[in-house]
HTML snippet that shows the backbone in 3Dmol.js (N, CA, C, O; Angstrom):
<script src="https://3Dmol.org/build/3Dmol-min.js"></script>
<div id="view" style="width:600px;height:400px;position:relative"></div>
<script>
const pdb = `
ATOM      1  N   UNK A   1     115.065  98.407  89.780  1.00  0.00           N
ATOM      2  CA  UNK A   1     115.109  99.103  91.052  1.00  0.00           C
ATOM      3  C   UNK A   1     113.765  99.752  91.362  1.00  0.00           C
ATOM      4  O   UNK A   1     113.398  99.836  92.534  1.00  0.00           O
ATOM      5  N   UNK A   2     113.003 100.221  90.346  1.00  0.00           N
ATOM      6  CA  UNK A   2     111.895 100.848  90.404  1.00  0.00           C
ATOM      7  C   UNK A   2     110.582  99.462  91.316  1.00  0.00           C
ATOM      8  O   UNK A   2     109.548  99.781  91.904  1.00  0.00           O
ATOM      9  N   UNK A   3     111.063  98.154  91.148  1.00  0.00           N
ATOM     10  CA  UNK A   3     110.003  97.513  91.990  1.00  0.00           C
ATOM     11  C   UNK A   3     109.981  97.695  93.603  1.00  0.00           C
ATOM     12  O   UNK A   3     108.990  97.809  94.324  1.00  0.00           O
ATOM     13  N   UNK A   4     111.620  97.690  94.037  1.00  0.00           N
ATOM     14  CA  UNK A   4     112.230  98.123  95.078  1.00  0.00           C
ATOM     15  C   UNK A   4     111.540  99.169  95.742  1.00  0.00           C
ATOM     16  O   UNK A   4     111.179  99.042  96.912  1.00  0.00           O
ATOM     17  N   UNK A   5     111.260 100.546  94.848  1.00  0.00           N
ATOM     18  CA  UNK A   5     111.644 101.772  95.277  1.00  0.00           C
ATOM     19  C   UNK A   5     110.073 101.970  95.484  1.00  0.00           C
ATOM     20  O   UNK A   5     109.737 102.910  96.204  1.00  0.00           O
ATOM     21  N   UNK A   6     109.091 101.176  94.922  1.00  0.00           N
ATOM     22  CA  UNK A   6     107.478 101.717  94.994  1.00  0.00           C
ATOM     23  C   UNK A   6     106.800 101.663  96.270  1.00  0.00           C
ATOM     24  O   UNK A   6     106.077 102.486  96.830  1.00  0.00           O
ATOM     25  N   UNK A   7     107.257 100.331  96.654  1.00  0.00           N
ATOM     26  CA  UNK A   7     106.464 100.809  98.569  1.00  0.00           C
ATOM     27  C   UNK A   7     106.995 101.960  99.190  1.00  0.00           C
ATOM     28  O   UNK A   7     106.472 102.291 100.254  1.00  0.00           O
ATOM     29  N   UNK A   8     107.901 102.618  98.760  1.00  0.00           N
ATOM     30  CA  UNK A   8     108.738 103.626  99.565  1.00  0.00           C
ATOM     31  C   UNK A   8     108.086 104.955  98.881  1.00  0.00           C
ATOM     32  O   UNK A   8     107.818 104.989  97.679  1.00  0.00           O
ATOM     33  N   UNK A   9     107.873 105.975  99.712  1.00  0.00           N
ATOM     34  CA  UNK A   9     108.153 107.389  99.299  1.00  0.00           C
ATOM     35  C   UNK A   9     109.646 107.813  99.199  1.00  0.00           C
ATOM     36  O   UNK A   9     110.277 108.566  99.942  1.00  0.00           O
ATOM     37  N   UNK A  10     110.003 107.217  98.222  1.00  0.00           N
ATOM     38  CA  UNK A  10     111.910 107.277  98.439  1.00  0.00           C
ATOM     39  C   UNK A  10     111.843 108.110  96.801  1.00  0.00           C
ATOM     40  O   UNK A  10     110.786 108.140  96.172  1.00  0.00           O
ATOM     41  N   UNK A  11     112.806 108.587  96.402  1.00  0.00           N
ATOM     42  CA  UNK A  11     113.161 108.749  94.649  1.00  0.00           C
ATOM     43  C   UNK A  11     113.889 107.436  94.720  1.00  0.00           C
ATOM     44  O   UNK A  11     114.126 106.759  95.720  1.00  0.00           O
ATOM     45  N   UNK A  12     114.284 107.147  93.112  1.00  0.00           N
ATOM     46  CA  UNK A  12     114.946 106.002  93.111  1.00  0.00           C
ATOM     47  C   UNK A  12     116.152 106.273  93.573  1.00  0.00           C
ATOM     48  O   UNK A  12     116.717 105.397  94.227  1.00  0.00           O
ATOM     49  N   UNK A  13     116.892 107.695  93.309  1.00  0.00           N
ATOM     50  CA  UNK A  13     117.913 107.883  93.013  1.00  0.00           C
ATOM     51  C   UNK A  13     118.106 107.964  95.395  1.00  0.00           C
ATOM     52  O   UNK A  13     119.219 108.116  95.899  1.00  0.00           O
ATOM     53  N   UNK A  14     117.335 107.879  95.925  1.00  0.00           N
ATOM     54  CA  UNK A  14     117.165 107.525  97.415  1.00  0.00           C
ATOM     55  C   UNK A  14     117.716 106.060  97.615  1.00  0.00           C
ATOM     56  O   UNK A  14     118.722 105.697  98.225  1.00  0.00           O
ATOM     57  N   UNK A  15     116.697 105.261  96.874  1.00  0.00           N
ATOM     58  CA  UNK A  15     116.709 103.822  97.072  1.00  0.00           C
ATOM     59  C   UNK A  15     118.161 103.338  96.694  1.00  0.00           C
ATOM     60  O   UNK A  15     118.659 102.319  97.171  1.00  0.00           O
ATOM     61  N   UNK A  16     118.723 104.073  95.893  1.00  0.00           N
ATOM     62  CA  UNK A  16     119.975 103.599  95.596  1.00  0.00           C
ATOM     63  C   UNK A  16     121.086 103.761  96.119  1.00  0.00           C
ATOM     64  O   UNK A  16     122.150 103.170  95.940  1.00  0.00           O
ATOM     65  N   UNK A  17     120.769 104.691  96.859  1.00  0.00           N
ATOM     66  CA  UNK A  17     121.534 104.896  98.107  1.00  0.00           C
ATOM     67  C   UNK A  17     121.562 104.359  98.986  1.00  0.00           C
ATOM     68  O   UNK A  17     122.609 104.034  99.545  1.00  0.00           O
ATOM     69  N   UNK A  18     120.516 104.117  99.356  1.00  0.00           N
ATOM     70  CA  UNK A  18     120.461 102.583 100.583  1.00  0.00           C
ATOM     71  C   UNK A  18     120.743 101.729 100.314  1.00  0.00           C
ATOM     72  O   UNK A  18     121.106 101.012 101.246  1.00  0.00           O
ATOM     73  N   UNK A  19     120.823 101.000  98.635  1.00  0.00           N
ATOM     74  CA  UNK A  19     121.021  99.824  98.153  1.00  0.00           C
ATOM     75  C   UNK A  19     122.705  99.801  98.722  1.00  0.00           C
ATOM     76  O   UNK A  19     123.241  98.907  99.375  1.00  0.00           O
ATOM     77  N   UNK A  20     123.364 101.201  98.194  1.00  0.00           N
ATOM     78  CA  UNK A  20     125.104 101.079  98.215  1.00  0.00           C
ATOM     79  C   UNK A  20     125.105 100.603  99.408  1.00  0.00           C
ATOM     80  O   UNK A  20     125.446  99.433  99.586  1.00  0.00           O
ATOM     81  N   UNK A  21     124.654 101.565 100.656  1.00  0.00           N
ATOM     82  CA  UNK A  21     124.791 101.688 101.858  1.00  0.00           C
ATOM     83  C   UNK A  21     124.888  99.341 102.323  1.00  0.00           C
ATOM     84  O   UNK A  21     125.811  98.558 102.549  1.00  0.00           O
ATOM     85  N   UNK A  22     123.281  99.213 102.218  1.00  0.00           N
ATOM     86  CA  UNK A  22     123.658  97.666 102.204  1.00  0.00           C
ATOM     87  C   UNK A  22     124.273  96.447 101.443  1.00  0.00           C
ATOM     88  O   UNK A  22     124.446  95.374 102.021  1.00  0.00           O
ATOM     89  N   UNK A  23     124.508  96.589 100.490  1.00  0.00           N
ATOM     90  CA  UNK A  23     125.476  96.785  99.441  1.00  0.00           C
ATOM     91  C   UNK A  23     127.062  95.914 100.593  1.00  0.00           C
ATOM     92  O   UNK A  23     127.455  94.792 100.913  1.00  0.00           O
ATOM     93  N   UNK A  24     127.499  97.608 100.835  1.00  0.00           N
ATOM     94  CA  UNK A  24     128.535  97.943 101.742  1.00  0.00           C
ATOM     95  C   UNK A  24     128.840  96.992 102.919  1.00  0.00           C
ATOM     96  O   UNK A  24     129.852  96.520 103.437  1.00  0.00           O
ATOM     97  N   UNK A  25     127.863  96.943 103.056  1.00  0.00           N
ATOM     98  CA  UNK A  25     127.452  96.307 104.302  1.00  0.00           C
ATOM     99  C   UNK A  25     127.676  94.098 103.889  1.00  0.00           C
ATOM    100  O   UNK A  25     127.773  93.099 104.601  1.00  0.00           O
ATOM    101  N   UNK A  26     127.665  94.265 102.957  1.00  0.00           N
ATOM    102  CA  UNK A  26     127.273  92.673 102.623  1.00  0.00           C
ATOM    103  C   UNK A  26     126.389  91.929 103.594  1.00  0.00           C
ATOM    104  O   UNK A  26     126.341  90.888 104.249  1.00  0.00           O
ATOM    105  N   UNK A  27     125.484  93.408 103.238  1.00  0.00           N
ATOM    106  CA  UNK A  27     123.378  92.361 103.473  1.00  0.00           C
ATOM    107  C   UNK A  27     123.137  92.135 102.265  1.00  0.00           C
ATOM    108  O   UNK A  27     122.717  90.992 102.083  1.00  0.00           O
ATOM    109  N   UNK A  28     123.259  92.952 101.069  1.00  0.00           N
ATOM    110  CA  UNK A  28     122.482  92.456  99.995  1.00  0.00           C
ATOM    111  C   UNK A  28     123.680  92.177  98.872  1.00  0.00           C
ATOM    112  O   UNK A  28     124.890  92.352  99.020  1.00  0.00           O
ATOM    113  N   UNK A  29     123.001  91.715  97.764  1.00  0.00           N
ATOM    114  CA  UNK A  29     124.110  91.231  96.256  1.00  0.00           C
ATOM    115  C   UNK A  29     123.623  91.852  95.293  1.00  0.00           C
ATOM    116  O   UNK A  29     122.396  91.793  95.361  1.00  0.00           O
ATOM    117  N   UNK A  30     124.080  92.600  94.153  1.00  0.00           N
ATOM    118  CA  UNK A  30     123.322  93.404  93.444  1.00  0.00           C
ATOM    119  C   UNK A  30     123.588  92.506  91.733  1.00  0.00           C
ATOM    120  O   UNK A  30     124.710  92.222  91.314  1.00  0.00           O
ATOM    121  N   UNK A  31     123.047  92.378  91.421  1.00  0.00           N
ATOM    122  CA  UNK A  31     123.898  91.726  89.480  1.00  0.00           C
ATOM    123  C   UNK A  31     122.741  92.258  88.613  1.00  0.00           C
ATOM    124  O   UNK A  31     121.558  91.920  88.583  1.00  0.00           O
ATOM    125  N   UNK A  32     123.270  92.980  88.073  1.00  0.00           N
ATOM    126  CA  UNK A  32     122.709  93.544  86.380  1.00  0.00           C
ATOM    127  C   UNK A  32     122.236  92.379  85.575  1.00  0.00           C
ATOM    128  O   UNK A  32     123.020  91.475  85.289  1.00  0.00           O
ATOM    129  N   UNK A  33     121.312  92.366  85.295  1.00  0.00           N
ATOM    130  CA  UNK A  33     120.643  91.641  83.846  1.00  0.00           C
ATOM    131  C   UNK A  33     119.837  92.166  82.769  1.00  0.00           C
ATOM    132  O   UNK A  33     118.611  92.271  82.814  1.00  0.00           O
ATOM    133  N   UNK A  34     120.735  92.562  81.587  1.00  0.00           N
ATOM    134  CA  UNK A  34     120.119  93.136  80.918  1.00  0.00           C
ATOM    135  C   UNK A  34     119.919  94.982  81.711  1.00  0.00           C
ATOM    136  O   UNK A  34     120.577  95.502  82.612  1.00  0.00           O
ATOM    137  N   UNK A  35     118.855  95.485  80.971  1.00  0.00           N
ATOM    138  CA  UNK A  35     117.976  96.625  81.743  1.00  0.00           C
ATOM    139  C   UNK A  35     117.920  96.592  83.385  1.00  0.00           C
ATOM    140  O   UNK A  35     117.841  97.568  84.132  1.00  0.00           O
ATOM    141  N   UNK A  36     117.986  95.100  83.770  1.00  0.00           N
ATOM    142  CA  UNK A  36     117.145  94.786  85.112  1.00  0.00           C
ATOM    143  C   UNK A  36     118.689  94.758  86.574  1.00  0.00           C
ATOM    144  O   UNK A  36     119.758  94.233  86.261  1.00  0.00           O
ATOM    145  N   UNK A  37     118.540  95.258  87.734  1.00  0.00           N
ATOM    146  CA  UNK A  37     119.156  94.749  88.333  1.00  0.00           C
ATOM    147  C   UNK A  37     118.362  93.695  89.011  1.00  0.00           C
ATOM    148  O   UNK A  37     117.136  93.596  88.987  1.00  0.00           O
ATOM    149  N   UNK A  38     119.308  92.822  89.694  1.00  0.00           N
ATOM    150  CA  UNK A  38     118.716  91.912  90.511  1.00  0.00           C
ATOM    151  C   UNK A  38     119.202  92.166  92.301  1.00  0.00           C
ATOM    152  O   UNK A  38     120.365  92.213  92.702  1.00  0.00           O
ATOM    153  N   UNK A  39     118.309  92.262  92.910  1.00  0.00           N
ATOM    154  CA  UNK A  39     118.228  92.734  94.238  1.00  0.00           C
ATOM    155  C   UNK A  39     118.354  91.367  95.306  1.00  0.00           C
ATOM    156  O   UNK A  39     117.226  91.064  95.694  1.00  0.00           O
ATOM    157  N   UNK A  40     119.512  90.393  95.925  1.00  0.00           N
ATOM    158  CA  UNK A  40     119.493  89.367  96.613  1.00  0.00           C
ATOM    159  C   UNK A  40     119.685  89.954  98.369  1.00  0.00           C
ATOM    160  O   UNK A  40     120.440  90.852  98.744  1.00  0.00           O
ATOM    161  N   UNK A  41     119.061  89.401  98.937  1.00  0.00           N
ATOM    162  CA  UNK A  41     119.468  89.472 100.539  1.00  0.00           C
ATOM    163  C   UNK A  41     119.949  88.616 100.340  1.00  0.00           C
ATOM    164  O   UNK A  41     119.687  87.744  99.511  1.00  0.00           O
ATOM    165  N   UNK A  42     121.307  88.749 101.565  1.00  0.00           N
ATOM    166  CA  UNK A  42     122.893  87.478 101.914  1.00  0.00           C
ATOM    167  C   UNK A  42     121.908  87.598 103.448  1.00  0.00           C
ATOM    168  O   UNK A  42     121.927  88.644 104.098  1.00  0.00           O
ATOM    169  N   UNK A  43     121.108  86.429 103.874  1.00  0.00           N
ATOM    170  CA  UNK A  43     120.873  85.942 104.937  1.00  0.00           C
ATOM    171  C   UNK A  43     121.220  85.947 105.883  1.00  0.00           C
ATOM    172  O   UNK A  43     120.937  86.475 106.958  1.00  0.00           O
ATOM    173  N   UNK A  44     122.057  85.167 105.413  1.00  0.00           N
ATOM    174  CA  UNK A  44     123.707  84.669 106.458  1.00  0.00           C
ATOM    175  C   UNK A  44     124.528  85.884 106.962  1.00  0.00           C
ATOM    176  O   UNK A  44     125.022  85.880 108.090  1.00  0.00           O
ATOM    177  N   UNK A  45     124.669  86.959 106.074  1.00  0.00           N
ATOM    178  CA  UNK A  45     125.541  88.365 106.790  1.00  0.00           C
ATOM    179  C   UNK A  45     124.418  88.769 108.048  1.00  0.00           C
ATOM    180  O   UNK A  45     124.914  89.619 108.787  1.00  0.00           O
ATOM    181  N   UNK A  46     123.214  88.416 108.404  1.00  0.00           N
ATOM    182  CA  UNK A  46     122.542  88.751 109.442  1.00  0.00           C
ATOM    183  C   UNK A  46     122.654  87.480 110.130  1.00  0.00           C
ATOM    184  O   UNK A  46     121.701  87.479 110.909  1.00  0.00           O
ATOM    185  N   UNK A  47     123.493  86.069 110.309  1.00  0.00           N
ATOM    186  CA  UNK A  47     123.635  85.491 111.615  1.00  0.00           C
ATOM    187  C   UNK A  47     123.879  85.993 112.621  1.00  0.00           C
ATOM    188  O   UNK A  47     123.178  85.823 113.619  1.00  0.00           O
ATOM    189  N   UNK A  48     124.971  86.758 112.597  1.00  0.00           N
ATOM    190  CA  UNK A  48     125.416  87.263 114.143  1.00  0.00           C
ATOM    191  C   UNK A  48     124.677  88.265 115.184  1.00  0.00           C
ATOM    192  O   UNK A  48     124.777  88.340 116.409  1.00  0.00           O
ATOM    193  N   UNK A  49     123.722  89.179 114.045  1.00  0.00           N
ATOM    194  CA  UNK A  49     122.564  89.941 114.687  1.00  0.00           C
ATOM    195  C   UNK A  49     121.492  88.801 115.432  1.00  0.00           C
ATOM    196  O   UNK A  49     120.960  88.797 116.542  1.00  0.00           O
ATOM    197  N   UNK A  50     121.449  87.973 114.430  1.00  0.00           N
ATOM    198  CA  UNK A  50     120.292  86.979 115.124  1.00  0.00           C
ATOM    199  C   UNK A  50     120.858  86.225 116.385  1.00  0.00           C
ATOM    200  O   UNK A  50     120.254  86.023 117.438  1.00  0.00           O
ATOM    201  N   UNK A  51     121.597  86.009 116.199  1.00  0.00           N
ATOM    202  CA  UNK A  51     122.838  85.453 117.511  1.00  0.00           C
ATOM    203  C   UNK A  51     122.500  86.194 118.936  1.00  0.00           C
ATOM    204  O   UNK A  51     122.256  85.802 120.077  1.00  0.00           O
ATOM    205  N   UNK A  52     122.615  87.509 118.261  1.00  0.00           N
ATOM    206  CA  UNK A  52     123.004  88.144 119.077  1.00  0.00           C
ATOM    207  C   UNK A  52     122.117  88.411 120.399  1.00  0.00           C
ATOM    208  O   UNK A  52     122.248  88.403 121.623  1.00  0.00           O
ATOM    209  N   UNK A  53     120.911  88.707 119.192  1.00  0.00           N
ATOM    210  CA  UNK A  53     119.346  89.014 119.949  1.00  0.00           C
ATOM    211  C   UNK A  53     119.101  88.124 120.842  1.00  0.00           C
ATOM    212  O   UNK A  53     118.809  88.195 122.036  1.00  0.00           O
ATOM    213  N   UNK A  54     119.389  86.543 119.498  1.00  0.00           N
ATOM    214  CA  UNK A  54     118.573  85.646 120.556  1.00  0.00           C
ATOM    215  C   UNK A  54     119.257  85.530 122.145  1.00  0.00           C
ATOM    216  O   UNK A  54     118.658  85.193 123.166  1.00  0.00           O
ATOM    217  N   UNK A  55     120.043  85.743 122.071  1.00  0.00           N
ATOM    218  CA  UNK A  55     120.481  85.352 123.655  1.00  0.00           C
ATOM    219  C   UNK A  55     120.216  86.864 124.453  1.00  0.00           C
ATOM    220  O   UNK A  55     120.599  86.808 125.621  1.00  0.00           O
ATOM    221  N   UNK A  56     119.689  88.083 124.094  1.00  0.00           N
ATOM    222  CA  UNK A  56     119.740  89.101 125.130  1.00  0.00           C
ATOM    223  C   UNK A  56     118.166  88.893 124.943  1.00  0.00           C
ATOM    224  O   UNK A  56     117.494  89.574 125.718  1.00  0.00           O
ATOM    225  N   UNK A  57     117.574  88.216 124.210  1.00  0.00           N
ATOM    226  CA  UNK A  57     115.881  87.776 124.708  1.00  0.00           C
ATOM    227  C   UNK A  57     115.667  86.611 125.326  1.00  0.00           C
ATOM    228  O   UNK A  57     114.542  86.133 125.472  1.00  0.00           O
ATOM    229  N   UNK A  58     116.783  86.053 125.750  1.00  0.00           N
ATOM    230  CA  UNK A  58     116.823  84.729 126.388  1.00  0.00           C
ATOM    231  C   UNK A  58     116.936  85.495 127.916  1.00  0.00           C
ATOM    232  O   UNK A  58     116.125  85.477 128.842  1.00  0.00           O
ATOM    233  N   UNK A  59     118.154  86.119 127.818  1.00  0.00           N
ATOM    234  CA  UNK A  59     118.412  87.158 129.307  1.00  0.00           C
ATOM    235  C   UNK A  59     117.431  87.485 129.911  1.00  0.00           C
ATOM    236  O   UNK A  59     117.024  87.308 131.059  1.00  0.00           O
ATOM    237  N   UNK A  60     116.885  88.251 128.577  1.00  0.00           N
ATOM    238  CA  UNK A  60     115.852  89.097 129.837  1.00  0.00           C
ATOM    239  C   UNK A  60     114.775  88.621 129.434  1.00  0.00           C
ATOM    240  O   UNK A  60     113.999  89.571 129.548  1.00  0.00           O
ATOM    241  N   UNK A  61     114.160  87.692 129.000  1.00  0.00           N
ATOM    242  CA  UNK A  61     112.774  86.590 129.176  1.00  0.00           C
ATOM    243  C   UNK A  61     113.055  86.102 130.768  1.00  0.00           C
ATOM    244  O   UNK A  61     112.111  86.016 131.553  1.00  0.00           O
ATOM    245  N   UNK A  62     114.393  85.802 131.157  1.00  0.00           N
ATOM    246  CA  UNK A  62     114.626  85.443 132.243  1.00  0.00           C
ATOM    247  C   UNK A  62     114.754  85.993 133.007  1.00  0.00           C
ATOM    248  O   UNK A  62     114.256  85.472 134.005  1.00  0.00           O
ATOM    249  N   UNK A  63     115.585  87.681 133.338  1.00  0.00           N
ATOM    250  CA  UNK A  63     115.187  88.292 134.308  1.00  0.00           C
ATOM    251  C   UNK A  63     113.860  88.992 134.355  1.00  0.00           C
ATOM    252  O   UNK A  63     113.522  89.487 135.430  1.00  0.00           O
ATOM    253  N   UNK A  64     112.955  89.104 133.161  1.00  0.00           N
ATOM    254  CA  UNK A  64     111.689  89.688 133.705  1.00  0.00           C
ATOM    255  C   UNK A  64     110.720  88.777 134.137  1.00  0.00           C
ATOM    256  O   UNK A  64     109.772  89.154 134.826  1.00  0.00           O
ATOM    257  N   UNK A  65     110.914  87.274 133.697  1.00  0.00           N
ATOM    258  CA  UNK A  65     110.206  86.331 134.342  1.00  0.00           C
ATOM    259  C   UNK A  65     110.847  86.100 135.707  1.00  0.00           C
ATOM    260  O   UNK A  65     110.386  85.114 136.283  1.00  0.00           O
ATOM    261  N   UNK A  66     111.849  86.803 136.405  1.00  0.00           N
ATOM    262  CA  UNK A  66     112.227  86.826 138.099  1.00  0.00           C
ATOM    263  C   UNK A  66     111.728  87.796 138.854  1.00  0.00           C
ATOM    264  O   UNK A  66     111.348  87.909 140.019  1.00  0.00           O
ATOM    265  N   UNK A  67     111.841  88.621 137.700  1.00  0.00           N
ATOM    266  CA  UNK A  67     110.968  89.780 138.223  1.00  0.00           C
ATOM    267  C   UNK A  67     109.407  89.796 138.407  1.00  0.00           C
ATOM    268  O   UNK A  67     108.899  90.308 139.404  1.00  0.00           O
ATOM    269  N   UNK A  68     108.796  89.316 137.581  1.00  0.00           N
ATOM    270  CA  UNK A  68     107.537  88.905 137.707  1.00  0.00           C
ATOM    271  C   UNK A  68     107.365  88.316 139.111  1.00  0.00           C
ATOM    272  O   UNK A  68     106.905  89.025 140.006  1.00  0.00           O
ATOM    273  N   UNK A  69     107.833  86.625 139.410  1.00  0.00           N
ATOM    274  CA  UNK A  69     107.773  85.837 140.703  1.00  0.00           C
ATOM    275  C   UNK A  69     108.185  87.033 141.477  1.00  0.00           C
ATOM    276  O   UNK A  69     107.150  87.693 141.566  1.00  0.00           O
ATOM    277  N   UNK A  70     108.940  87.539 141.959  1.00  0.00           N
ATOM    278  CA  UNK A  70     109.111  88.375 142.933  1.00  0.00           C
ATOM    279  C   UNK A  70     108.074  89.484 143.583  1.00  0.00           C
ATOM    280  O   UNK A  70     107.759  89.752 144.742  1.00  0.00           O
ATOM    281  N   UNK A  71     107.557  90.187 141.839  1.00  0.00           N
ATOM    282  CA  UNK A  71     106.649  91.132 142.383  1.00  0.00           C
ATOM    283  C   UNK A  71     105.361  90.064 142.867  1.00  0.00           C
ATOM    284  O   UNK A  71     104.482  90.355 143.678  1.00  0.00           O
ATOM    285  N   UNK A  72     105.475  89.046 142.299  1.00  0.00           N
ATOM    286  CA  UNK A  72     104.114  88.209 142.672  1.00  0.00           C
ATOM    287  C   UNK A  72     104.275  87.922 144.255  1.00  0.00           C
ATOM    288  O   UNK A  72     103.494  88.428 145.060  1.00  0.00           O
ATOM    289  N   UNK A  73     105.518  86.932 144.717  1.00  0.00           N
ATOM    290  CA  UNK A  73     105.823  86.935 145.974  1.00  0.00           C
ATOM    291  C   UNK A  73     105.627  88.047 146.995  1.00  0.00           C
ATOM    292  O   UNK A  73     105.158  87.870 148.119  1.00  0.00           O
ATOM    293  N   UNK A  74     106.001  89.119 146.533  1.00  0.00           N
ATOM    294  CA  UNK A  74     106.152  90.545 147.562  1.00  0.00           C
ATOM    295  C   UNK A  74     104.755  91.289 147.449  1.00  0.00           C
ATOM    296  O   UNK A  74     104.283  92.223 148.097  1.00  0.00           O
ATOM    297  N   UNK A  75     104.247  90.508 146.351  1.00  0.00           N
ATOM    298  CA  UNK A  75     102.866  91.977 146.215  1.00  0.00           C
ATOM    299  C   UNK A  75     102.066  92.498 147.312  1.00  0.00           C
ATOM    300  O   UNK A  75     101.709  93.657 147.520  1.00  0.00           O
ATOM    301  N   UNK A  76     101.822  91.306 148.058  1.00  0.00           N
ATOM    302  CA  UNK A  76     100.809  91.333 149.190  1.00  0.00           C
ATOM    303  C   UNK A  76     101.202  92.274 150.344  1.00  0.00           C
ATOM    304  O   UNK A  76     100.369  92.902 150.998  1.00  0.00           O
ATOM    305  N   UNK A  77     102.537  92.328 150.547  1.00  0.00           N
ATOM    306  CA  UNK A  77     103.440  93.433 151.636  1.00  0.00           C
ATOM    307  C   UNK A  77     103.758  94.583 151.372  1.00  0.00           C
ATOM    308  O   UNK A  77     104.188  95.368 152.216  1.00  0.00           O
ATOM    309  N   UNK A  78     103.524  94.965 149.640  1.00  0.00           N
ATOM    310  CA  UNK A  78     103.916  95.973 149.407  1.00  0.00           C
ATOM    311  C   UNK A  78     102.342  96.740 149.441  1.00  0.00           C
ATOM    312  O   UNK A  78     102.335  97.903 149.843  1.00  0.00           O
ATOM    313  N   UNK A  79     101.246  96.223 149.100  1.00  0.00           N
ATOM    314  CA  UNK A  79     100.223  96.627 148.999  1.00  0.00           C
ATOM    315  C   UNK A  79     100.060  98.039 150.297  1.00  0.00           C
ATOM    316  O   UNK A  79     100.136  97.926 151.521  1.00  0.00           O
ATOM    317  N   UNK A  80      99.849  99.148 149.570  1.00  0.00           N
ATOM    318  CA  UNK A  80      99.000  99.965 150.332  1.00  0.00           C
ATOM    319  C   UNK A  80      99.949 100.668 150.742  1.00  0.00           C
ATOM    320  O   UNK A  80      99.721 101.738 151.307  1.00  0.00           O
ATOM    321  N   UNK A  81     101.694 100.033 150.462  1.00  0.00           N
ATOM    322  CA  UNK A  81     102.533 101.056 151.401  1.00  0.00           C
ATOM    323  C   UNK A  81     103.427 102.238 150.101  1.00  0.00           C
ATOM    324  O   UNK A  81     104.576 102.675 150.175  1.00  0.00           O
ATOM    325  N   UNK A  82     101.950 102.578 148.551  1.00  0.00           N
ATOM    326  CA  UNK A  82     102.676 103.553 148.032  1.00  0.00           C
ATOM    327  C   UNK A  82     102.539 104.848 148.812  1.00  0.00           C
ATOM    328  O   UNK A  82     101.674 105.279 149.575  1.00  0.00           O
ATOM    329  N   UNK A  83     103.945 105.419 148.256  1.00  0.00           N
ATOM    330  CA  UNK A  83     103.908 106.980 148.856  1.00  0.00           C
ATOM    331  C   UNK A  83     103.528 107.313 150.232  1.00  0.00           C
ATOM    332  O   UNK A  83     102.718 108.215 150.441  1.00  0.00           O
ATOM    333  N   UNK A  84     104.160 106.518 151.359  1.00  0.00           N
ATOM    334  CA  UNK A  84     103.912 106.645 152.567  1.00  0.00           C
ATOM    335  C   UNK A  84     105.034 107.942 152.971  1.00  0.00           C
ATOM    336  O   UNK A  84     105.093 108.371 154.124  1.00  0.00           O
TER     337      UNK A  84
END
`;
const viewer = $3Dmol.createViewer("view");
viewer.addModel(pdb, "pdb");
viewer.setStyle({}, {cartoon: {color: "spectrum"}});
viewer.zoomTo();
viewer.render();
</script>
């Protein structure tokens, strides 16, 4: 756990708390070897986040690319008429 815990300003006894926390969660797999635990990410328990994203960055790739053409279309009429 201590390889885990060194990029972090965490204590271990921190890191291991987050471990339960994802753990809990079935993001990660934990198995003892020996002295050593072994630390696995479950990939796959993050499909549905990735799912999820990808289509609300699909959304709005698409409404801010309408938004874009529009302000491009309108720019010229709107010009000059801030704060009238």
């Amino acid at each position: 756990m201590g390889e885990v815990a060194r990029p972090f300003a965490l204590t271990l006894a921190a890191v291991s708390k987050h471990l339960k926390v994802l753990e809990a969660a079935e993001l990660i797999a934990r198995e003892r070897r020996g002295s050593f635990q072994i630390v696995r990410l479950k990939a796959a328990s993050l499909r549905p986040a990735e799912e999820w994203l990808a289509y609300y960055e699909k959304f709005w790739s698409g409404q801010l690319e309408s938004l874009d053409k529009f302000l491009e279309e309108t720019g010229d009429e709107h010009d000059g008429d801030e704060h009238k």
